[in-house]
TORKOL-4160 file (C-alpha; in steps of 0.2 Angstrom, whole numbers, padded with zeros to 4 digits, m for minus):
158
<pt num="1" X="0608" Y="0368" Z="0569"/>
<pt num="2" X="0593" Y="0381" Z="0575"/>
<pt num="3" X="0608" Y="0394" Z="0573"/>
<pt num="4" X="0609" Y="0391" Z="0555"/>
<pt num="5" X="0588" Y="0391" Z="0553"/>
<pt num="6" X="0588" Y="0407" Z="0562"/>
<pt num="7" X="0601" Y="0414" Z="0548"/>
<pt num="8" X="0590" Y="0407" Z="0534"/>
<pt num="9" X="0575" Y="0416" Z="0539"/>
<pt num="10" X="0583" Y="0432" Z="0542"/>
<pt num="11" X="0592" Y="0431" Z="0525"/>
<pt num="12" X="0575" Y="0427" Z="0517"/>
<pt num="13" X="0569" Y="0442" Z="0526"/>
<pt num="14" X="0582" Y="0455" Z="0521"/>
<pt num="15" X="0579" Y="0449" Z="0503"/>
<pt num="16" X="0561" Y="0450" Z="0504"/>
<pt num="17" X="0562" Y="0467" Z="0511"/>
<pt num="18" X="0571" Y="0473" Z="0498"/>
<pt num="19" X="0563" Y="0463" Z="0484"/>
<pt num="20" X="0546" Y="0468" Z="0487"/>
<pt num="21" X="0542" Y="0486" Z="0481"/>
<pt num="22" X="0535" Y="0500" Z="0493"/>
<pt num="23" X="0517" Y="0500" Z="0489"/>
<pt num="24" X="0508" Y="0517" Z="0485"/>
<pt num="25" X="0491" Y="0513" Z="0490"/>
<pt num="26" X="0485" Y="0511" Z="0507"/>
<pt num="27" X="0476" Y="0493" Z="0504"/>
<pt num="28" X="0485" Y="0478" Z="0495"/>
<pt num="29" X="0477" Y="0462" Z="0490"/>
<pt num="30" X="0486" Y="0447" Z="0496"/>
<pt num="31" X="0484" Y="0428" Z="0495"/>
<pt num="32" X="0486" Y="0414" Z="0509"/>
<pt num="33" X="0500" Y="0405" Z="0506"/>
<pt num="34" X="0500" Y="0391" Z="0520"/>
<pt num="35" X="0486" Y="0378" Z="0520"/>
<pt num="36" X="0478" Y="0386" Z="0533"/>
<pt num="37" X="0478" Y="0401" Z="0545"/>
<pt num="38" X="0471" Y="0406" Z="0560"/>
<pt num="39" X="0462" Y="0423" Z="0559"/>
<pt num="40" X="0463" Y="0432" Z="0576"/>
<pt num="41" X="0454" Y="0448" Z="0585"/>
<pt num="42" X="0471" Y="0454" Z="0590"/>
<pt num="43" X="0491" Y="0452" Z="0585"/>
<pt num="44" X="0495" Y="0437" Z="0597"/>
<pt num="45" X="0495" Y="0419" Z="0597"/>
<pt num="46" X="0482" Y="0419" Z="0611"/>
<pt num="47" X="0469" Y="0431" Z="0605"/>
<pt num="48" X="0455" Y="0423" Z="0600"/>
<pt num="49" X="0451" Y="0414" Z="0583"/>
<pt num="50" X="0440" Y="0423" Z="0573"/>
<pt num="51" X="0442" Y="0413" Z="0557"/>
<pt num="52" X="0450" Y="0401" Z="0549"/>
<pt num="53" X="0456" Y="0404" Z="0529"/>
<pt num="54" X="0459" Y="0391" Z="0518"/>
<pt num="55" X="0477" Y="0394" Z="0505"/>
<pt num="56" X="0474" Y="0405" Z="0490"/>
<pt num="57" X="0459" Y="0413" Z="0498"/>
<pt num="58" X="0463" Y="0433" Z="0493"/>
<pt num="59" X="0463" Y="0448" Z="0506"/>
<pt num="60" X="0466" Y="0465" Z="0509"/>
<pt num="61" X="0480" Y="0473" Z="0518"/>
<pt num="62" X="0492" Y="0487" Z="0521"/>
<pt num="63" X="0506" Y="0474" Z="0516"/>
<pt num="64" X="0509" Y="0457" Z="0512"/>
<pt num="65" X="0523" Y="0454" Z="0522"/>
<pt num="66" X="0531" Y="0456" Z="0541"/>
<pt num="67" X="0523" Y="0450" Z="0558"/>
<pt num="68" X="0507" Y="0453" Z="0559"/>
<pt num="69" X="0497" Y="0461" Z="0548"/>
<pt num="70" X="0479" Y="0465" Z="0550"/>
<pt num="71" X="0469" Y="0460" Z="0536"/>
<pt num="72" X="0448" Y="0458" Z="0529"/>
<pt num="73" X="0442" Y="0448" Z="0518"/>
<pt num="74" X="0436" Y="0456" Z="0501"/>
<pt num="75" X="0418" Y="0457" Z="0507"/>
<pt num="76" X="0423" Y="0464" Z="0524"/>
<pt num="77" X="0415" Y="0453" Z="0534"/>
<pt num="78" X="0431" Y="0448" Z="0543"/>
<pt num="79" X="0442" Y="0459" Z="0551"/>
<pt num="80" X="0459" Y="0452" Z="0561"/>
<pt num="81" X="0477" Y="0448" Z="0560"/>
<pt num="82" X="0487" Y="0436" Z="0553"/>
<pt num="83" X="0505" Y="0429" Z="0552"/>
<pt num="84" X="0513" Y="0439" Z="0539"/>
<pt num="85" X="0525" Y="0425" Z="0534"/>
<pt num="86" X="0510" Y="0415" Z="0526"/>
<pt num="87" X="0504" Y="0430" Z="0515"/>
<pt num="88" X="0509" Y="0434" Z="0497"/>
<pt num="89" X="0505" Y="0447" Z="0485"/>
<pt num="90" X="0492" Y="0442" Z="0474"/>
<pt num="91" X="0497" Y="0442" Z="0455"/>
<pt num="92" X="0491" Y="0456" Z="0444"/>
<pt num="93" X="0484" Y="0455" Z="0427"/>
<pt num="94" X="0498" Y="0463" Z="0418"/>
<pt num="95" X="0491" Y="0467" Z="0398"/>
<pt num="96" X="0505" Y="0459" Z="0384"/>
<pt num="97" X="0512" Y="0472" Z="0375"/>
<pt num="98" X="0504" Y="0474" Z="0357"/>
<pt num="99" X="0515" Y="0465" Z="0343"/>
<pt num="100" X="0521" Y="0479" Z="0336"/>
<pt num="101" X="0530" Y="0485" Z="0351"/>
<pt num="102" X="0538" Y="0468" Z="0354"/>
<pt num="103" X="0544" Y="0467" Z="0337"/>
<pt num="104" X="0554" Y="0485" Z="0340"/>
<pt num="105" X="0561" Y="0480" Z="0355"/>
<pt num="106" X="0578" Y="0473" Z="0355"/>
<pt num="107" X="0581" Y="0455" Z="0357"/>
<pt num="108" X="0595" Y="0458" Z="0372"/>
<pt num="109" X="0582" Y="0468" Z="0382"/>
<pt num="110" X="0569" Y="0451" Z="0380"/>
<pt num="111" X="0579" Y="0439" Z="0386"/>
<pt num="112" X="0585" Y="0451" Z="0400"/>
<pt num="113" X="0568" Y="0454" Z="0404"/>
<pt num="114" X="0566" Y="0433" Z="0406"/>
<pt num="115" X="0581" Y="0431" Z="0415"/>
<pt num="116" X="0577" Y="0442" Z="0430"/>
<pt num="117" X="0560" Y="0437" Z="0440"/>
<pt num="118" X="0546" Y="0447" Z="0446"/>
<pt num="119" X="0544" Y="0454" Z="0463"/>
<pt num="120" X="0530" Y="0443" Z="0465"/>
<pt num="121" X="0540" Y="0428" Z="0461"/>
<pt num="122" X="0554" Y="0431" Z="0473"/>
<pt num="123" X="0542" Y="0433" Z="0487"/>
<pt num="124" X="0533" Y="0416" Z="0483"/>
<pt num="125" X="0549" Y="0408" Z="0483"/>
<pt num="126" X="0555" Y="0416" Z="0498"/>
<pt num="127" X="0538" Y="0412" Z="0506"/>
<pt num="128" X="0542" Y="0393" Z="0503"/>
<pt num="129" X="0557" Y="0392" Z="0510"/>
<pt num="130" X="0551" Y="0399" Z="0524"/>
<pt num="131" X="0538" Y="0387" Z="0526"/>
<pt num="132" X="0552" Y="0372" Z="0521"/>
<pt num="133" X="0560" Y="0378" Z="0537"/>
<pt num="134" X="0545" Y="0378" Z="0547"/>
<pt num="135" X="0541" Y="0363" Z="0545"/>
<pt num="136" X="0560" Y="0356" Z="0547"/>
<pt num="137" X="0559" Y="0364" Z="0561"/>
<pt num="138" X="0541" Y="0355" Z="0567"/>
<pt num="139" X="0548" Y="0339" Z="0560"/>
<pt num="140" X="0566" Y="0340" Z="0570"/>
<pt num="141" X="0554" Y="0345" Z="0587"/>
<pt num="142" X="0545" Y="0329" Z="0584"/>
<pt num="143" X="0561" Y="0317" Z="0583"/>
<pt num="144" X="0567" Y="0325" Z="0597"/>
<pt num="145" X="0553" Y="0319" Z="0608"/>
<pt num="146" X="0552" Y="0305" Z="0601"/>
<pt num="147" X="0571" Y="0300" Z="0604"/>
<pt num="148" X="0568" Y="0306" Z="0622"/>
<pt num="149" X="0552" Y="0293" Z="0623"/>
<pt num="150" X="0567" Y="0279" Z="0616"/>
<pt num="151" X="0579" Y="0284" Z="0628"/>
<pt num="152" X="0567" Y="0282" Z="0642"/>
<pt num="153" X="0561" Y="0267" Z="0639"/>
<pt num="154" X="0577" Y="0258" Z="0637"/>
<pt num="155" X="0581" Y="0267" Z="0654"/>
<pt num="156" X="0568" Y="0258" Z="0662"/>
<pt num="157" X="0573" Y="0242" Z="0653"/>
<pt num="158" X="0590" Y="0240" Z="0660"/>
């Protein structure tokens, strides 16, 4: 079963890493996608906790994406790393295109256009599912000590 979880998750990997464009500039603005995440001073699950960040709070970073990624908050206050997996690009304001050049576009190319999703929108997806597997995971860890507790007990039982 954690076999098949593992192969998820590096499926949704390859896909986001080929999904998400190469970004041209050296700062990105990403969004929290988990309900919360630890900041820390340094890249490892027992560095200190600088801050905690609530979902949808926006910060800058070389990616949005990967293990950890160092980010700051948008004042620059805060500085420290966080788990990669619970970050997402921020959505851009795109302009609409002015009616004119909607109308001499060609119907096929529109409903092309709706059919395939953004970049944006495969890594949100890909960022749920990874967080549906986390918490499978969590949820499966749980059951299993709690079977353990039943099993004892009826041990001592007999």
């Amino acid at each position: 079963m954690r076999k098949d979880i593992r192969s998820i998750i590096l499926a949704a990997a390859a896909v986001a890493a080929f999904a998400v464009p190469a970004v041209a500039e050296s700062s990105t603005v990403c969004t929290v996608t988990a309900p919360e995440m630890r900041l820390r001073k340094s890249p490892s699950k027992k560095a200190k906790v600088v801050a905690i960040i609530k979902k949808d709070t926006k910060v800058t970073a070389e990616q949005c994406s990967g293990g950890w990624v160092k980010v700051s908050s948008q004042d620059g206050k805060l500085n420290g790393y966080i788990g990669g997996w619970a970050l997402a690009a921020a959505p851009t304001q795109v302009a609409e295109a002015p009616a004119t050049q909607v109308a001499d576009t060609a119907p096929s190319t529109i409903a092309a256009q709706k059919e395939i999703p953004s970049n944006e929108k495969l890594a949100m997806q890909i960022t749920e599912l990874r967080l549906n597997v986390l918490g499978i995971e969590r949820d499966m860890q749980q059951m299993h000590k709690e079977i353990r507790k039943i099993k004892s007990t009826l041990r001592h039982k007999k």
